[in-house]
C-alpha positions in Angstrom: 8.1 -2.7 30.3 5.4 -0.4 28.2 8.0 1.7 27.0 10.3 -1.1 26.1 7.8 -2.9 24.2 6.5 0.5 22.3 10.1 1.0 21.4 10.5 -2.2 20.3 6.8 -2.2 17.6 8.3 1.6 16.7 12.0 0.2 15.7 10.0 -2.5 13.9 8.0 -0.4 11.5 10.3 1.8 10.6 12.6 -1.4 9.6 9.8 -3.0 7.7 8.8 0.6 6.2 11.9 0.9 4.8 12.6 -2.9 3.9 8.9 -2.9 2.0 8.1 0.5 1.4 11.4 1.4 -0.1 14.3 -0.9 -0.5 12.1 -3.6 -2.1 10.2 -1.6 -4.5 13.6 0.0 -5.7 15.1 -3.6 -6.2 12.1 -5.3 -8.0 11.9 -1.9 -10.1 15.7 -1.8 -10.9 15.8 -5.8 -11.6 12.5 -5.2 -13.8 14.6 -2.5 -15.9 17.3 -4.6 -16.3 15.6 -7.8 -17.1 12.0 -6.9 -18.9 12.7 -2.8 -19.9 10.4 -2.7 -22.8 7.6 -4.9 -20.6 8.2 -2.6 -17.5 7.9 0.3 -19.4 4.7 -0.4 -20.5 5.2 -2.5 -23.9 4.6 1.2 -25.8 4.1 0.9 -29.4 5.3 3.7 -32.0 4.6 4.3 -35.2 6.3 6.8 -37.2 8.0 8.1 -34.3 5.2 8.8 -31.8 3.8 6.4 -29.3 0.7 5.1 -30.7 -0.4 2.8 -28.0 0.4 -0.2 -25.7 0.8 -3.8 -27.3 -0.6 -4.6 -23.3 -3.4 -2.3 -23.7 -6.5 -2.8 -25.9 -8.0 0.3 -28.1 -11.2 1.0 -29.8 -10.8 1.1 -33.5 -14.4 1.2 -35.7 -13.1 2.6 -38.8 -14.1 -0.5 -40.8 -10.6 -0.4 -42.5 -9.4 -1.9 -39.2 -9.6 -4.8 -36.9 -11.7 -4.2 -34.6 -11.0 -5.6 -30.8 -13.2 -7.3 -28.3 -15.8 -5.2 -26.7 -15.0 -3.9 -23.4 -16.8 -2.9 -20.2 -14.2 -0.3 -19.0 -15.9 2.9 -18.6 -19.1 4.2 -19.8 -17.6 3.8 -23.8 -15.2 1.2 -22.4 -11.5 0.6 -23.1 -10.7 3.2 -20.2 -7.5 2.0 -18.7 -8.9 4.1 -15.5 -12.2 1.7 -15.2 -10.9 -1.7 -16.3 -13.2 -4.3 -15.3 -15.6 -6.6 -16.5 -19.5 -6.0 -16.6 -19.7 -8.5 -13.5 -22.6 -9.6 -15.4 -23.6 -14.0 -14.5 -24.4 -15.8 -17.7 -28.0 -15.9 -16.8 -28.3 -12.4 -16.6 -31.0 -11.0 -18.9 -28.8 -7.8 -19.7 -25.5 -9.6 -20.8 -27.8 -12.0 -22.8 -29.5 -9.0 -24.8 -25.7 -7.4 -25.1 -24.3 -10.7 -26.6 -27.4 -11.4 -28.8 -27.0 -7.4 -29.9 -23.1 -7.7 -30.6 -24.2 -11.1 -32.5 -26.5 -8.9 -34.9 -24.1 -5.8 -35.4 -20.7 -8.6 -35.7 -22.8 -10.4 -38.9 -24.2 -7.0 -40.0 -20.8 -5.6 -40.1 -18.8 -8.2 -41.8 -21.6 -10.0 -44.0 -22.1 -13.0 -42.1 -25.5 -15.6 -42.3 -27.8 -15.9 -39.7 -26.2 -19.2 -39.4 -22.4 -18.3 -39.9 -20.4 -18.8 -36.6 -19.7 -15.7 -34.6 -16.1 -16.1 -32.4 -16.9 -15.9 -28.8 -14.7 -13.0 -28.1 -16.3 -11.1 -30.4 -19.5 -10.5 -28.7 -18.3 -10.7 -25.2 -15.8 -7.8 -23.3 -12.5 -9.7 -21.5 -12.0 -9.3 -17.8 -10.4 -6.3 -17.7 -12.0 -5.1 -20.6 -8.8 -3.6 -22.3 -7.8 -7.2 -23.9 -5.4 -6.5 -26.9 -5.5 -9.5 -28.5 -8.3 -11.6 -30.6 -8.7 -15.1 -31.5 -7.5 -15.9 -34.9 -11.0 -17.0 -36.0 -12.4 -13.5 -35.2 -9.5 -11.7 -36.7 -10.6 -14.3 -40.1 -13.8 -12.9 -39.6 -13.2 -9.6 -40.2 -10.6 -10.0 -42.7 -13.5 -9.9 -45.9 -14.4 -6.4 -44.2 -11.0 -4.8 -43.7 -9.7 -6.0 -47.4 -12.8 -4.8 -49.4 -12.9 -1.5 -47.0 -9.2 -1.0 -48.2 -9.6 -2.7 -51.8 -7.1 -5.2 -51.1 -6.8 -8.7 -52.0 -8.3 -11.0 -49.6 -5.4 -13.4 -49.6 -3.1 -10.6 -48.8 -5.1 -9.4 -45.8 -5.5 -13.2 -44.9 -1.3 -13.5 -45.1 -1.2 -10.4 -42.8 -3.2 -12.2 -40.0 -0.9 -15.4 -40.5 2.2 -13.4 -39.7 1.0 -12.2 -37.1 -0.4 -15.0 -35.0 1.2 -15.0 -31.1 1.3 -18.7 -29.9 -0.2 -19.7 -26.8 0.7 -18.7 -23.3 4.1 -21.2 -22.1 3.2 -22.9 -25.2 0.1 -24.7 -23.6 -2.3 -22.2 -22.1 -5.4 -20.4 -23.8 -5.5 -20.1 -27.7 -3.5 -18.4 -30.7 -4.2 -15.0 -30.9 -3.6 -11.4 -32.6 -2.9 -8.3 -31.0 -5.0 -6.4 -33.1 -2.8 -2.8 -32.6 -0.1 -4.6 -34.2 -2.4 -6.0 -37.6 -3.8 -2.6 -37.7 -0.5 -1.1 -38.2 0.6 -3.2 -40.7 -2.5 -2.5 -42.3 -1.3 0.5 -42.5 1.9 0.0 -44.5 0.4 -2.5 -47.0 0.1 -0.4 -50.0 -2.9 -0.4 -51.6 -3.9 -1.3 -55.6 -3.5 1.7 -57.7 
């Protein structure tokens, strides 16, 4: 009866090993593939041939010629894709209060803003994972003064730039506009500048 029973549980796992551990992963990853190649590939972005990034996966840019993207908590200088994760830091919690309040002063510092100018949310505070690629539209407007006098460019045209490139929200309904800010940043780069 033992052995019948550990025969049994033994033909059962190597079934389910081979059901879970191998047949299923080979048919979500061949349906992914054929369904979502550039998302299951990672979403890579290239730019003049070479990959330059992930439109999934946020980067640090503080060139002040650039957007620059929420702050992040990955890692010790954040935005590592092998430490994502939030601070884990409540809203109460006299660290994450001095952060924000810090970010505050460097964000209005940085692009020229009054004391009492408003200061986007996710510009002061690092996403979840802390690799977000996208900002609101109202940070990215923000920074727009910044990036077009850093670059001597007309402020409308920098302004037009963050227009076309404004992702709507989630199913139409969930969270807010954003802009992935690896995508602005490259056309950034191919705007030509006065000469």
């Amino acid at each position: 009866m033992v052995r019948r029973q550990l025969v049994a549980g033994l033909a059962m796992t190597i079934v389910m090993t081979v059901l879970t551990g191998i047949l299923y992963p080979l048919a979500v990853t061949g349906a992914s593939q054929v369904l979502f190649s550039h998302r299951a590939d990672g979403s890579f972005v290239t730019s003049g041939g070479k990959v330059v990034g992930s439109a999934l996966i946020g980067q640090n840019f503080k060139d002040p010629k650039y957007f620059w993207p929420r702050p992040s908590a990955a890692g010790s200088d954040g935005y590592d894709g092998l430490a994502s994760g939030g601070s884990n830091l409540g809203p109460s919690n006299p660290k994450l209060l001095d952060a924000v309040k810090d970010r505050i002063a460097a964000y209005r510092h940085a692009n020229v803003l009054r004391d009492d100018e408003f200061v986007p949310v996710d510009a002061v505070t690092a996403s979840a994972s802390g690799l977000d690629p996208d900002i609101s539209v109202a940070n990215a407007t923000a920074q727009a003064p910044r990036v077009a006098q850093a670059r001597h460019l007309d402020r409308t045209k920098v302004s037009a730039l963050i227009q076309s490139h404004i992702r709507g929200r989630a199913w139409g309904i969930l969270g807010e506009k954003t802009v992935n800010v690896l995508d602005l940043n490259l056309a950034l780069d191919g705007v030509s500048t006065p000469g």
